[in-house]
mmCIF entry with sequence, helices, sheets and N, C-alpha, C, O atoms, coordinates in Angstrom:
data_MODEL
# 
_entry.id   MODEL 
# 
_entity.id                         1 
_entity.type                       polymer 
_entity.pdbx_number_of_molecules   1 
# 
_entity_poly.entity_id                      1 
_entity_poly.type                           'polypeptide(L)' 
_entity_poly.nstd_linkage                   no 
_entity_poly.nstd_monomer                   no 
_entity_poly.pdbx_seq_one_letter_code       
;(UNK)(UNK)(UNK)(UNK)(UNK)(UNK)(UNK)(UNK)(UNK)(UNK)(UNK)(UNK)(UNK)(UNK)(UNK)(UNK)
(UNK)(UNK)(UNK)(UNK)(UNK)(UNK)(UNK)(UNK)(UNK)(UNK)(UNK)(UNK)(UNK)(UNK)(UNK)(UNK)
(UNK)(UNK)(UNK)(UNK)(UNK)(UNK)(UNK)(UNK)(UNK)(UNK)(UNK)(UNK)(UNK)(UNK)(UNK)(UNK)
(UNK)(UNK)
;
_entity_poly.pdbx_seq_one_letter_code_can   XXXXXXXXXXXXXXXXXXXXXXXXXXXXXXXXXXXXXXXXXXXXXXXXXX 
_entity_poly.pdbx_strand_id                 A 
# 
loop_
_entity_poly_seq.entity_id 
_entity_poly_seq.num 
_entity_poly_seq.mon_id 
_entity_poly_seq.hetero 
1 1  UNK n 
1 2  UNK n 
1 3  UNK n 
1 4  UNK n 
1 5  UNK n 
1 6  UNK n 
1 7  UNK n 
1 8  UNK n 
1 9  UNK n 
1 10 UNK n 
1 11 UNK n 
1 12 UNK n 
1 13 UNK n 
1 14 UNK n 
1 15 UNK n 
1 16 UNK n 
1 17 UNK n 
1 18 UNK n 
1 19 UNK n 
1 20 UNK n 
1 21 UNK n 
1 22 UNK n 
1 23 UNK n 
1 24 UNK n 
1 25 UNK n 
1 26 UNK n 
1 27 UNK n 
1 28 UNK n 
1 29 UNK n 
1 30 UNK n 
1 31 UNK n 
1 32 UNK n 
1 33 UNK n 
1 34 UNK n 
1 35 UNK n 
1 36 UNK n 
1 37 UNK n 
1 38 UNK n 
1 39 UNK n 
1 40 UNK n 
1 41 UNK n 
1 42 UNK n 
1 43 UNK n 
1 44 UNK n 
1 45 UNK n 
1 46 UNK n 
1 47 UNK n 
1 48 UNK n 
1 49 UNK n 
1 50 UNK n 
# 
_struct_asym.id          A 
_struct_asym.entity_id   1 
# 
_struct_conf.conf_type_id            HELX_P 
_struct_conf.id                      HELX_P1 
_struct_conf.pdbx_PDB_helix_id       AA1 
_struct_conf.beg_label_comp_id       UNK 
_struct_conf.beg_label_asym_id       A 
_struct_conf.beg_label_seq_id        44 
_struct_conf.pdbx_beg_PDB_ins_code   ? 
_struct_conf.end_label_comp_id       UNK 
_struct_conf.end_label_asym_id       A 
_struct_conf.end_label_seq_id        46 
_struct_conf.pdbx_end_PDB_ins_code   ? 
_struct_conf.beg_auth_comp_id        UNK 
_struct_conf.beg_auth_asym_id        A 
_struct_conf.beg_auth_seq_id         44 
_struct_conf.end_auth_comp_id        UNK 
_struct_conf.end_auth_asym_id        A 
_struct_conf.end_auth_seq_id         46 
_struct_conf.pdbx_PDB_helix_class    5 
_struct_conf.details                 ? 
_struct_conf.pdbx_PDB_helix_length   3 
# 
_struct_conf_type.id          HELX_P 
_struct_conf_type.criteria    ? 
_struct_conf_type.reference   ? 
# 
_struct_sheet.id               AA1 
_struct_sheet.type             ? 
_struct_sheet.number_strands   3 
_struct_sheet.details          ? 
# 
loop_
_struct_sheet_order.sheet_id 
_struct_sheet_order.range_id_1 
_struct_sheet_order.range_id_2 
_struct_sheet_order.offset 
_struct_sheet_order.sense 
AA1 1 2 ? anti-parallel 
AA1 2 3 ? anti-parallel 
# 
loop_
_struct_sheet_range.sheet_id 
_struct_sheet_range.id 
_struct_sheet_range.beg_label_comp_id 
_struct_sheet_range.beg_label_asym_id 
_struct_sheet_range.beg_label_seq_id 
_struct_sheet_range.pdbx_beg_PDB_ins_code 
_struct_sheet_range.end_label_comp_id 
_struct_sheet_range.end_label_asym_id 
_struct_sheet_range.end_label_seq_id 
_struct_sheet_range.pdbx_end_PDB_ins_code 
_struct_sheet_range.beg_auth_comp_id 
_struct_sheet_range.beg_auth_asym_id 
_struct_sheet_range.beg_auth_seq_id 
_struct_sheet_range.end_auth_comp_id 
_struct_sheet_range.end_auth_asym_id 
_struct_sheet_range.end_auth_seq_id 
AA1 1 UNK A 15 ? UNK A 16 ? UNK A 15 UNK A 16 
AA1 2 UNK A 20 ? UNK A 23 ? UNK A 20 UNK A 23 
AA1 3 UNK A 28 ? UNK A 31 ? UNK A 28 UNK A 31 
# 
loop_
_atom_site.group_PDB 
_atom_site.id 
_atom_site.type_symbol 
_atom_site.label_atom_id 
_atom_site.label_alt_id 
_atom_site.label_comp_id 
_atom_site.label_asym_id 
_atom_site.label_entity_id 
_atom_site.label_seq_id 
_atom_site.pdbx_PDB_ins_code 
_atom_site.Cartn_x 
_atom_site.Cartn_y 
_atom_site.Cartn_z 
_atom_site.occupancy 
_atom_site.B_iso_or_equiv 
_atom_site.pdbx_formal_charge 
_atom_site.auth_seq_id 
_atom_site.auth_comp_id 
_atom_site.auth_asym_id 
_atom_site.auth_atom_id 
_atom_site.pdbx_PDB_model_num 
ATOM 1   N N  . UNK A 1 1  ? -2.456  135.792 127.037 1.00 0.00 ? 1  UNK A N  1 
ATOM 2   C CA . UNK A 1 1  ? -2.969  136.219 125.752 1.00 0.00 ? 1  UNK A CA 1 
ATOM 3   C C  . UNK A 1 1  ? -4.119  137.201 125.942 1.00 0.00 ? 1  UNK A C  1 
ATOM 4   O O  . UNK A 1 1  ? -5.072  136.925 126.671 1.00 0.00 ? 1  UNK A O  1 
ATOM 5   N N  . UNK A 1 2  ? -4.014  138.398 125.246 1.00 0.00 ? 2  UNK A N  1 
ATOM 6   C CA . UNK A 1 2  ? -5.269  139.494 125.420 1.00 0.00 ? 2  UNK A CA 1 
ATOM 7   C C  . UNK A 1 2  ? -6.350  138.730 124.184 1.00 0.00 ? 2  UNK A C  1 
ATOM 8   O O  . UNK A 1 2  ? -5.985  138.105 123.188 1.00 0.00 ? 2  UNK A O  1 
ATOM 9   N N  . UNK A 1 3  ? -7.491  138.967 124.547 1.00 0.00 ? 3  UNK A N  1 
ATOM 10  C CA . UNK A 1 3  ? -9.022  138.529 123.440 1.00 0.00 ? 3  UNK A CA 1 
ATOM 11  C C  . UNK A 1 3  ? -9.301  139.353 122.687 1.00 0.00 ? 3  UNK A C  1 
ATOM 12  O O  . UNK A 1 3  ? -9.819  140.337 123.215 1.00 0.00 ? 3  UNK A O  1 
ATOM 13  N N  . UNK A 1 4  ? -9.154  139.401 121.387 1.00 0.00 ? 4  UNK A N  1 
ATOM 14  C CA . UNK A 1 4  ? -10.660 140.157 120.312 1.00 0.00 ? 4  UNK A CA 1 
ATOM 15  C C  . UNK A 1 4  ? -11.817 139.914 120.706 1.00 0.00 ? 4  UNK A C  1 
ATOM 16  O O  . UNK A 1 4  ? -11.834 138.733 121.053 1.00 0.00 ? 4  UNK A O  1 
ATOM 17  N N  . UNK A 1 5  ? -13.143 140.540 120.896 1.00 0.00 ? 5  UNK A N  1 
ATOM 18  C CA . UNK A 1 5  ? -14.275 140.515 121.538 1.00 0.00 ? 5  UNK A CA 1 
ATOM 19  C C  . UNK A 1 5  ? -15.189 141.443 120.777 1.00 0.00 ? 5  UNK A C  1 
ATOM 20  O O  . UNK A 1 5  ? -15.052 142.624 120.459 1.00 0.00 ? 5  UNK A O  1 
ATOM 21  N N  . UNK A 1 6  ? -16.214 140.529 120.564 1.00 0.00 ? 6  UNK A N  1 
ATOM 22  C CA . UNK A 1 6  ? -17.383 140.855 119.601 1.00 0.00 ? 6  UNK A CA 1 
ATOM 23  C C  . UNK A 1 6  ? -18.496 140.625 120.204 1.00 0.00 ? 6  UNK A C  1 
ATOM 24  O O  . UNK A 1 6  ? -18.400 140.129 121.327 1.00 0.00 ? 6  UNK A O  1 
ATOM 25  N N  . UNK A 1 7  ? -19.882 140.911 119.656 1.00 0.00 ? 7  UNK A N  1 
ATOM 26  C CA . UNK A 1 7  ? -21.229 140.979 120.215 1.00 0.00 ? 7  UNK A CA 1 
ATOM 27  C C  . UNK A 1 7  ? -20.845 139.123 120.239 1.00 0.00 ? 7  UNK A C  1 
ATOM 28  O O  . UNK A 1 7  ? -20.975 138.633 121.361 1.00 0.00 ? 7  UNK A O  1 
ATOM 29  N N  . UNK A 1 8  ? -20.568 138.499 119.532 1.00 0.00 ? 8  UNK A N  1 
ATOM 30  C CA . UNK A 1 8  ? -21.116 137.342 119.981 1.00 0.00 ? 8  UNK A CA 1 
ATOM 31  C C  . UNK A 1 8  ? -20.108 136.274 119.235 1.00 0.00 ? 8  UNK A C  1 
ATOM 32  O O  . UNK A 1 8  ? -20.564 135.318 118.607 1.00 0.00 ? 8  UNK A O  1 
ATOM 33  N N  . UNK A 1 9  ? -18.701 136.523 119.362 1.00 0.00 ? 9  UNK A N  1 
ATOM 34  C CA . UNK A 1 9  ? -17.447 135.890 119.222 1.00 0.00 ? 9  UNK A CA 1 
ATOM 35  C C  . UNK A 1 9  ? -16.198 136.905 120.157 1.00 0.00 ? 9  UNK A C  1 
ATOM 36  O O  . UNK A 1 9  ? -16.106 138.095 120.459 1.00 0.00 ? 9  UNK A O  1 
ATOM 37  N N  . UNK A 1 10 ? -15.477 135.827 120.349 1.00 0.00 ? 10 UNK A N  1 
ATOM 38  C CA . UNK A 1 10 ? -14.271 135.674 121.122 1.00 0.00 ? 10 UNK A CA 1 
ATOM 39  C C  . UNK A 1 10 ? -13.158 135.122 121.006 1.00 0.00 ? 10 UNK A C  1 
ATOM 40  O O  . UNK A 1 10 ? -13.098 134.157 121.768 1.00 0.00 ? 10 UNK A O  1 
ATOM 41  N N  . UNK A 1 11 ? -11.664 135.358 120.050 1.00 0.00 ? 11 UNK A N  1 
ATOM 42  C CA . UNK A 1 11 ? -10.625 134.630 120.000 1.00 0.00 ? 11 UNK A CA 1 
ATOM 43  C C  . UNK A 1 11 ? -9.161  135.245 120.659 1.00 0.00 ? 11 UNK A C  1 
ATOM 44  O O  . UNK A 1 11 ? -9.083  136.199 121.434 1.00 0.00 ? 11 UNK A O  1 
ATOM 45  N N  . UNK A 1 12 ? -8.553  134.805 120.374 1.00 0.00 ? 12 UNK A N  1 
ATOM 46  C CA . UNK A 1 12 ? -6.789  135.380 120.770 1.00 0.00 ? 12 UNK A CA 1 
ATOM 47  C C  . UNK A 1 12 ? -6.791  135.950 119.943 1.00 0.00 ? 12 UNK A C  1 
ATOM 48  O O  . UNK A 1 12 ? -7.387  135.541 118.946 1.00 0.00 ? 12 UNK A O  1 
ATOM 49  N N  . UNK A 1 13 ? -5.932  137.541 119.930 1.00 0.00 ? 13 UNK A N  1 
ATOM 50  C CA . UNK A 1 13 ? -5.117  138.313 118.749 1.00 0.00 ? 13 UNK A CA 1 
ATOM 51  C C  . UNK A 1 13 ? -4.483  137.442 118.064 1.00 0.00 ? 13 UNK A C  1 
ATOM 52  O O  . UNK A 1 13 ? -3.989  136.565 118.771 1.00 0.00 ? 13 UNK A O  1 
ATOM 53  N N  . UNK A 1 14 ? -4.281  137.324 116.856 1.00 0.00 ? 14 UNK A N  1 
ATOM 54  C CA . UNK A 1 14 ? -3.249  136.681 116.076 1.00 0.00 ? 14 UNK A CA 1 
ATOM 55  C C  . UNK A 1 14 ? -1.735  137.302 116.220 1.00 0.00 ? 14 UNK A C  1 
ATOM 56  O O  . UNK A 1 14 ? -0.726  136.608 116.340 1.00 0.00 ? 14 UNK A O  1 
ATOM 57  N N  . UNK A 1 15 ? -1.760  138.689 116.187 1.00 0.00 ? 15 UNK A N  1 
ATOM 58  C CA . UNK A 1 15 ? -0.431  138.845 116.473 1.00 0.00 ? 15 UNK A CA 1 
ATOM 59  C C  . UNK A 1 15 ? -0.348  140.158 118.013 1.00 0.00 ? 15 UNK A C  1 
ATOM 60  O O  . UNK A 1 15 ? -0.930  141.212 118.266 1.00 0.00 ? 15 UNK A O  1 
ATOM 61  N N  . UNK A 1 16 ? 0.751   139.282 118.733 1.00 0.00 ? 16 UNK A N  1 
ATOM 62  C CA . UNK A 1 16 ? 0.780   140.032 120.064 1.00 0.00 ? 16 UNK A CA 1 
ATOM 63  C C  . UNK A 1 16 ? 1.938   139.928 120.288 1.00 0.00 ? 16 UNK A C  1 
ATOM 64  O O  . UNK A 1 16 ? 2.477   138.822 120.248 1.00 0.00 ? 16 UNK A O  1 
ATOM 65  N N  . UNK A 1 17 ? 2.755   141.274 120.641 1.00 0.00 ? 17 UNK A N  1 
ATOM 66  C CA . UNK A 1 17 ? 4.220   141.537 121.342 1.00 0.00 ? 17 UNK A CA 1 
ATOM 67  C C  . UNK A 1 17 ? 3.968   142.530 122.395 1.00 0.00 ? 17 UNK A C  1 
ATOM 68  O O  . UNK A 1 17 ? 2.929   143.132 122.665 1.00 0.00 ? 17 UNK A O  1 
ATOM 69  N N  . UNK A 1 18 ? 5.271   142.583 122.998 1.00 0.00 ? 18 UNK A N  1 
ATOM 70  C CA . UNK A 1 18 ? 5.497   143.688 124.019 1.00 0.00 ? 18 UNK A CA 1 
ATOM 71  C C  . UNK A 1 18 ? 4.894   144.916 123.435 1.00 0.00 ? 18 UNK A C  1 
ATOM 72  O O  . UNK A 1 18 ? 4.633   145.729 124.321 1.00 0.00 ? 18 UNK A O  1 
ATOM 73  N N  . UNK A 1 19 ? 4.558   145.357 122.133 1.00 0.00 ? 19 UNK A N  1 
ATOM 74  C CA . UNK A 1 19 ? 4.242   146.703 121.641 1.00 0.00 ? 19 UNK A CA 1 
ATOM 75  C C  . UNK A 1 19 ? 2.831   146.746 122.026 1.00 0.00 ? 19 UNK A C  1 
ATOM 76  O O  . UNK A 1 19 ? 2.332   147.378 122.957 1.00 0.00 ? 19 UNK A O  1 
ATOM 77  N N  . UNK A 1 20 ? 2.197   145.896 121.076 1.00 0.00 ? 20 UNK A N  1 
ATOM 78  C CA . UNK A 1 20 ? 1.069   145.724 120.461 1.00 0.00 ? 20 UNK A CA 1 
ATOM 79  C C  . UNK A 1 20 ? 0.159   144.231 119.914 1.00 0.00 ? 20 UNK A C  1 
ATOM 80  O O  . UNK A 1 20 ? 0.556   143.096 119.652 1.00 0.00 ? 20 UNK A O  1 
ATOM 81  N N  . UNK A 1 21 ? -0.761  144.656 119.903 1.00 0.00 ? 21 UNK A N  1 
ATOM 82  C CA . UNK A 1 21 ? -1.957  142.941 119.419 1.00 0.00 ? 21 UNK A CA 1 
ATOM 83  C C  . UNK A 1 21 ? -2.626  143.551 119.135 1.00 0.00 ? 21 UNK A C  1 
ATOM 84  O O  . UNK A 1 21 ? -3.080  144.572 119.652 1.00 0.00 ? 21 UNK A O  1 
ATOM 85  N N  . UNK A 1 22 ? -2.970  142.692 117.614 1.00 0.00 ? 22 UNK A N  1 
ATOM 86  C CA . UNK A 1 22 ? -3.754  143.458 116.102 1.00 0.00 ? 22 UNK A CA 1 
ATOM 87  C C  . UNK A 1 22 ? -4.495  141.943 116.027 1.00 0.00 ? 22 UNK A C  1 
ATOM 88  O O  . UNK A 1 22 ? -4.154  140.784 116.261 1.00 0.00 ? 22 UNK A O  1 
ATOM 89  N N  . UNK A 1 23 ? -5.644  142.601 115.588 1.00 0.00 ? 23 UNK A N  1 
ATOM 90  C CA . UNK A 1 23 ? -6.212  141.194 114.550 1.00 0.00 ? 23 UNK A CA 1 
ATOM 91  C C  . UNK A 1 23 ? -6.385  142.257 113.335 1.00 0.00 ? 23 UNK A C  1 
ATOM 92  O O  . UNK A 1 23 ? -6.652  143.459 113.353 1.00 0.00 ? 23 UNK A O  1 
ATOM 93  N N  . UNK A 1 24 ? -6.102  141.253 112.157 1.00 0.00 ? 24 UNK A N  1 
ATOM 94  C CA . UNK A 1 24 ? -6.123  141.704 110.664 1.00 0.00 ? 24 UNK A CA 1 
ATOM 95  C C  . UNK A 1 24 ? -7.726  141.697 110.761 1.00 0.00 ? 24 UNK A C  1 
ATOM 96  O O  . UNK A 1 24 ? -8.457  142.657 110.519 1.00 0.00 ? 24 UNK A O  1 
ATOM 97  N N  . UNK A 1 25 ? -8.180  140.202 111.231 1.00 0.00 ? 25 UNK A N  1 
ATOM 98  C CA . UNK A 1 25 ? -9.562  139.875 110.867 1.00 0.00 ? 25 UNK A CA 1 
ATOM 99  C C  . UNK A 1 25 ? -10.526 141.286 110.892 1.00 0.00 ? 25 UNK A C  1 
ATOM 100 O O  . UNK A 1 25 ? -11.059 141.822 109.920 1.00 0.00 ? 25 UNK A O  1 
ATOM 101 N N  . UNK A 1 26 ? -10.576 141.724 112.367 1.00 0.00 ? 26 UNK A N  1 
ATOM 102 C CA . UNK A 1 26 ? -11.613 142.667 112.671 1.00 0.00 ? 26 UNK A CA 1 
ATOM 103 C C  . UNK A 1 26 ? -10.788 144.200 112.841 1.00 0.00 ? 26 UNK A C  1 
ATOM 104 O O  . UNK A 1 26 ? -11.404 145.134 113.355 1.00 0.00 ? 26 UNK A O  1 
ATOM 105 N N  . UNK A 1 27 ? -9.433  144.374 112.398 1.00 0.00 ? 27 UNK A N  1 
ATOM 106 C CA . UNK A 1 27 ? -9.301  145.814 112.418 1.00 0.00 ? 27 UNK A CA 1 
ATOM 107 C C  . UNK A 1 27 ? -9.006  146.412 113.801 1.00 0.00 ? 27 UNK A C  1 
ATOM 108 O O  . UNK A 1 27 ? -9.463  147.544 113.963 1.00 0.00 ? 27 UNK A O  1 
ATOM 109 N N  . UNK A 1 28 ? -8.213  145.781 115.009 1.00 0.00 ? 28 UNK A N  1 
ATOM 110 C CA . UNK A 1 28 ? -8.458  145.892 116.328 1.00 0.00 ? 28 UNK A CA 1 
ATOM 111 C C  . UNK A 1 28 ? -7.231  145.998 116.610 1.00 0.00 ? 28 UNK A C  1 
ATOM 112 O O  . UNK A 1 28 ? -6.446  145.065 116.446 1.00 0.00 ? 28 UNK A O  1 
ATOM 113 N N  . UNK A 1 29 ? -6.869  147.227 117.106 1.00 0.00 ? 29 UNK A N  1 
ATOM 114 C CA . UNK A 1 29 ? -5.020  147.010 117.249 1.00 0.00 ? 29 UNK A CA 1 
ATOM 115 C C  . UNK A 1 29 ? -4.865  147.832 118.658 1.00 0.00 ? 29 UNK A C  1 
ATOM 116 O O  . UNK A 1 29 ? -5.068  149.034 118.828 1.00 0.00 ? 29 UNK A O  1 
ATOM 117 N N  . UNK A 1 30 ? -4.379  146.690 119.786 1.00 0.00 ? 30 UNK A N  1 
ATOM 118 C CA . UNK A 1 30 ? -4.264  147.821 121.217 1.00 0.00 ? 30 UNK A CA 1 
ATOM 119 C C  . UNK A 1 30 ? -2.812  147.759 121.077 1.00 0.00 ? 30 UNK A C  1 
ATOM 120 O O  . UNK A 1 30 ? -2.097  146.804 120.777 1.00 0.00 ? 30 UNK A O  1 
ATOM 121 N N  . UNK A 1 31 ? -2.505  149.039 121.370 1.00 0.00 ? 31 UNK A N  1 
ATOM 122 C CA . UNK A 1 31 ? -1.288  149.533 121.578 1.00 0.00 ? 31 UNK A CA 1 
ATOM 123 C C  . UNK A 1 31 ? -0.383  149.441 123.243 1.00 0.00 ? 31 UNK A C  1 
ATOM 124 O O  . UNK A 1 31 ? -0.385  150.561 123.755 1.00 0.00 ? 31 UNK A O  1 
ATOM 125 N N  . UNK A 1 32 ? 0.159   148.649 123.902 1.00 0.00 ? 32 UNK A N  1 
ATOM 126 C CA . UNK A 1 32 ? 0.759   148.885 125.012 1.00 0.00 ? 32 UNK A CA 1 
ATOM 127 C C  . UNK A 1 32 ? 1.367   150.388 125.689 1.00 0.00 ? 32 UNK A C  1 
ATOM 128 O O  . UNK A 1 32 ? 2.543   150.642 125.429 1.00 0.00 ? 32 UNK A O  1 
ATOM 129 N N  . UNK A 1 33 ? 0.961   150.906 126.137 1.00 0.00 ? 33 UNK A N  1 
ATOM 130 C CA . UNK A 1 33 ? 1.809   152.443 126.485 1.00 0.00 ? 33 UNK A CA 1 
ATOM 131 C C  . UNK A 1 33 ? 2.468   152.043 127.944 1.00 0.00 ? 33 UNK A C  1 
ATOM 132 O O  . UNK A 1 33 ? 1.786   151.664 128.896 1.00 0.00 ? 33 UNK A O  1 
ATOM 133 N N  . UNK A 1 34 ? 3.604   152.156 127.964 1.00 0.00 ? 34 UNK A N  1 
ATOM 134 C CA . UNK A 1 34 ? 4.708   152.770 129.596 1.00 0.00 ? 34 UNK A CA 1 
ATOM 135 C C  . UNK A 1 34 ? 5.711   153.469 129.406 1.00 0.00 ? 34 UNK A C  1 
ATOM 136 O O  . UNK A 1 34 ? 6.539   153.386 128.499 1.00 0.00 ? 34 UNK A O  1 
ATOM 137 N N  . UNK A 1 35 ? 5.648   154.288 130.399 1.00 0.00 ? 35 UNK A N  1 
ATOM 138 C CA . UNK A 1 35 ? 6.858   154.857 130.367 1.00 0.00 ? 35 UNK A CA 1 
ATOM 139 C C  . UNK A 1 35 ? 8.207   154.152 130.856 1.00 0.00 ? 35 UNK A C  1 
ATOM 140 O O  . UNK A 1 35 ? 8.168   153.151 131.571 1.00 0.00 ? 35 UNK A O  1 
ATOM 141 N N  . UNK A 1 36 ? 9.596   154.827 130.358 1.00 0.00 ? 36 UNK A N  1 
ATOM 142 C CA . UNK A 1 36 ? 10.833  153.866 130.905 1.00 0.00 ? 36 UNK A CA 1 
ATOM 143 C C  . UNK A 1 36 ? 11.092  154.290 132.799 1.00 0.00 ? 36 UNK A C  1 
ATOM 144 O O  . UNK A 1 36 ? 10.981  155.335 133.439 1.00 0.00 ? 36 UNK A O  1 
ATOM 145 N N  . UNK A 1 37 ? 11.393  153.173 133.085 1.00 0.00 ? 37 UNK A N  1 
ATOM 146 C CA . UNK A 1 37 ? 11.450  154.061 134.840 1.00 0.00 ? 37 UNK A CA 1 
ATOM 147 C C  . UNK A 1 37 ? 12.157  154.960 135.041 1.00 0.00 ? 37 UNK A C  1 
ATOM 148 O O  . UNK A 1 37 ? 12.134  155.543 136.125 1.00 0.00 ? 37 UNK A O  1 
ATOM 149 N N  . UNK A 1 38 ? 13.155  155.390 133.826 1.00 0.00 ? 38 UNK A N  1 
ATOM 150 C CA . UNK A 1 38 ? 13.943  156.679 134.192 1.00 0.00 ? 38 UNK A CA 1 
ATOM 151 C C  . UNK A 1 38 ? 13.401  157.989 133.270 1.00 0.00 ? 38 UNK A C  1 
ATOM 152 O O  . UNK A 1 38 ? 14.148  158.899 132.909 1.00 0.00 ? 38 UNK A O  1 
ATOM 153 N N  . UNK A 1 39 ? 11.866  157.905 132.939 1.00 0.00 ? 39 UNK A N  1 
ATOM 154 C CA . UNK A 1 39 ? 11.596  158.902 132.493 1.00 0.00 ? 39 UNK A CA 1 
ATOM 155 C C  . UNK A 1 39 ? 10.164  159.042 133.223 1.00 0.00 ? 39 UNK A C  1 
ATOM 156 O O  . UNK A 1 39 ? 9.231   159.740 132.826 1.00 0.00 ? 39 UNK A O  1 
ATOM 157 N N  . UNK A 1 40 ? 10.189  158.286 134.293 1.00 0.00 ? 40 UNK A N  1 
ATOM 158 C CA . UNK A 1 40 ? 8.998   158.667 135.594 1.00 0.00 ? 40 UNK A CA 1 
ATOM 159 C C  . UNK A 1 40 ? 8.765   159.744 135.884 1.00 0.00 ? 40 UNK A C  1 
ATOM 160 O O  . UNK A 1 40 ? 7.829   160.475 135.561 1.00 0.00 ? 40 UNK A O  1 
ATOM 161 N N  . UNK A 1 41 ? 9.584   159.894 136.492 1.00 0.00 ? 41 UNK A N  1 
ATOM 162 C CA . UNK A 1 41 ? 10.028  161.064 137.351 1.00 0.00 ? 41 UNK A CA 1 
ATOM 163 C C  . UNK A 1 41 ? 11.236  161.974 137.044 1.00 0.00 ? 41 UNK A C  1 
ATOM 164 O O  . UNK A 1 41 ? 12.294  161.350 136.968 1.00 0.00 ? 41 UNK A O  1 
ATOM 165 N N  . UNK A 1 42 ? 11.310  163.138 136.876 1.00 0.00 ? 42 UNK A N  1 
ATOM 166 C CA . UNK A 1 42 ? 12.176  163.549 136.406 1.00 0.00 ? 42 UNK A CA 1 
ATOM 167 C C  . UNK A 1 42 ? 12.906  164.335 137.382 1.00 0.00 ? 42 UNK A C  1 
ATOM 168 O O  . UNK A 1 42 ? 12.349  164.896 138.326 1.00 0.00 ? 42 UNK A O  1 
ATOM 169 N N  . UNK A 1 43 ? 14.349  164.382 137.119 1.00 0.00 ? 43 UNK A N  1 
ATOM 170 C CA . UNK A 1 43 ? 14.890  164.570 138.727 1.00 0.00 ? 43 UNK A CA 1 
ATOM 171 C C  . UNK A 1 43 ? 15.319  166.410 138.374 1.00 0.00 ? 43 UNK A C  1 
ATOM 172 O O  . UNK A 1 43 ? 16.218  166.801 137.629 1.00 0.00 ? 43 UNK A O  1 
ATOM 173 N N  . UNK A 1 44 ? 14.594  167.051 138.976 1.00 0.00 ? 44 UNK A N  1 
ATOM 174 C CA . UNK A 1 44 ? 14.546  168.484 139.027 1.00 0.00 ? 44 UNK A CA 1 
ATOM 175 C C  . UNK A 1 44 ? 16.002  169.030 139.059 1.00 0.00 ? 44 UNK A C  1 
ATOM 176 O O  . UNK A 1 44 ? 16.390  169.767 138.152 1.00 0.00 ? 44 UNK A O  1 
ATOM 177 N N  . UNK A 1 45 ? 17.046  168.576 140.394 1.00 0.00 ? 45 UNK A N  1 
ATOM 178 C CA . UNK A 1 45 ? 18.075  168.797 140.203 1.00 0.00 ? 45 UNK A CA 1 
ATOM 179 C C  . UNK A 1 45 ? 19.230  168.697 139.442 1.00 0.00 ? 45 UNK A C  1 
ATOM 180 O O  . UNK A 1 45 ? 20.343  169.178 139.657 1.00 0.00 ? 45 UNK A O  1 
ATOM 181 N N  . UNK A 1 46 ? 18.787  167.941 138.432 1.00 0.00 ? 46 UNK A N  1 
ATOM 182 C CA . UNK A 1 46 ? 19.856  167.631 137.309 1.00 0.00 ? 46 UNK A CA 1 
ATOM 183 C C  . UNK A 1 46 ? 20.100  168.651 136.451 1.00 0.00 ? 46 UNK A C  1 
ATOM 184 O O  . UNK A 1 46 ? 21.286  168.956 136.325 1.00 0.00 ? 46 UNK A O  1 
ATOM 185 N N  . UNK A 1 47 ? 19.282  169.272 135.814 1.00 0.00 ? 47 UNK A N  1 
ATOM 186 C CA . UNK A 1 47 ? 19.454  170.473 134.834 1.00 0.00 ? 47 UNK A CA 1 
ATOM 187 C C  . UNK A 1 47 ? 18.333  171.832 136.245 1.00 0.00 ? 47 UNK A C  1 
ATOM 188 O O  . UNK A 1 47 ? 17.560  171.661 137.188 1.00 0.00 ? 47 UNK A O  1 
ATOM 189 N N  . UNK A 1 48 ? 18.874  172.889 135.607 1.00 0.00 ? 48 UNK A N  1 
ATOM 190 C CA . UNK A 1 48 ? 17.828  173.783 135.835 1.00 0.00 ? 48 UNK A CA 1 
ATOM 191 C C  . UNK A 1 48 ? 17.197  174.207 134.930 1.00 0.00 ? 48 UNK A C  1 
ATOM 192 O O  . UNK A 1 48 ? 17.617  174.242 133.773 1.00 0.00 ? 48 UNK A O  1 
ATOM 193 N N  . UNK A 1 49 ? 15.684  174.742 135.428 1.00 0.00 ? 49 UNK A N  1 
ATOM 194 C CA . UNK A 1 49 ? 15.097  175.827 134.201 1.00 0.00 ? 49 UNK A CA 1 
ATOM 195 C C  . UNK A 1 49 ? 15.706  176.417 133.568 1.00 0.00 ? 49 UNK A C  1 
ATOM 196 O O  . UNK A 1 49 ? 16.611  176.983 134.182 1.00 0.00 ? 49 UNK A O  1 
ATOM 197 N N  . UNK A 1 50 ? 15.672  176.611 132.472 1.00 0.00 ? 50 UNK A N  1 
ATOM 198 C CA . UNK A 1 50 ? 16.042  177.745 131.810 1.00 0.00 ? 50 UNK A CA 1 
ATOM 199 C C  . UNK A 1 50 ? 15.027  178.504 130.804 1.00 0.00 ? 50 UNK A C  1 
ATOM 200 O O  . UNK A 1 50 ? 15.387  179.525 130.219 1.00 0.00 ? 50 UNK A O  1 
# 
């Protein structure tokens, strides 16, 4: 579980998924960012510049 964190309180997000964890209470919403492993690296030889 990720924490909401304040000068001088500390609880669990109320709501947390693979996306994201928001608290309504305090307005706090972290967003998860990754990329998919097949958009790592991109394989040069597949297409060319154009």
């Amino acid at each position: 579980m990720t924490r909401c964190v304040g000068d001088d309180w500390s609880h669990d997000f109320p709501v947390e998924d693979s996306v994201q964890a928001y608290c309504e209470e305090h307005g706090v919403r972290l967003v998860w960012k990754d990329l998919p492993a097949e958009a790592s690296v991109p394989d040069a030889a597949a297409e060319p510049a154009t």
